[in-house]
N, C-alpha and C positions, 0 to 999 in steps of 0.2 A: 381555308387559309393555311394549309399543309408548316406549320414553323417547327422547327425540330429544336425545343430548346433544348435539350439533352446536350446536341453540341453547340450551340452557340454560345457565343462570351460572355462572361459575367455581366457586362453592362448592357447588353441586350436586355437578359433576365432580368434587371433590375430595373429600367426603361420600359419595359414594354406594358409593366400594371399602370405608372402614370399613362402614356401614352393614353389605355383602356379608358382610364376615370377620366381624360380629357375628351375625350370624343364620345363618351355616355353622357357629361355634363354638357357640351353641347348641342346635343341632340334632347336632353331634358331640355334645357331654356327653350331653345324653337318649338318646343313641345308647348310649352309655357305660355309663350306668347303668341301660340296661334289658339289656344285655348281660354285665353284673357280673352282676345281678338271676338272671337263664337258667343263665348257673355256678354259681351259687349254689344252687339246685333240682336242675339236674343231679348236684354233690355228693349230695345228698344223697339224690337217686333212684338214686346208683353206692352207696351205702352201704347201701340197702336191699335192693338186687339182691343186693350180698355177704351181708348176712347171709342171703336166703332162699338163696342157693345152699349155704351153709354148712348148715343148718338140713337142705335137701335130701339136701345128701352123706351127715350123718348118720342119717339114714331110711336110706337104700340101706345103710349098714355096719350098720345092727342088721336090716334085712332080709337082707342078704348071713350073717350069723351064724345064721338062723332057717332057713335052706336048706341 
């Protein structure tokens, strides 16, 4: 991003840190909510896991009864 602030205007220099923290804060939030987003999924791929394990266990005790 070549910017020569040496010569540029006062109000460049003084613009361009907002500028910076506005396009870092918005690249956190999207950060944010695509990482809410991922928790979210994984809930509920941990909830399906439990139930097929559940699901399993009980297979193995009416097998374990049949032997």
């Amino acid at each position: 991003m070549n910017l020569d602030l040496r010569h540029s205007p006062e109000a460049v220099r003084a613009y361009l840190p907002l500028s910076v923290i506005w396009v870092t804060t918005t690249r956190l939030k999207k950060l944010i909510a695509l990482l809410t987003s991922a928790g979210r999924n994984l809930t509920v791929t941990q909830e399906q896991i439990d139930e097929t394990l559940a699901e399993f266990r009980g297979s193995l005790e009416t097998l374990a009864q049949y032997t």
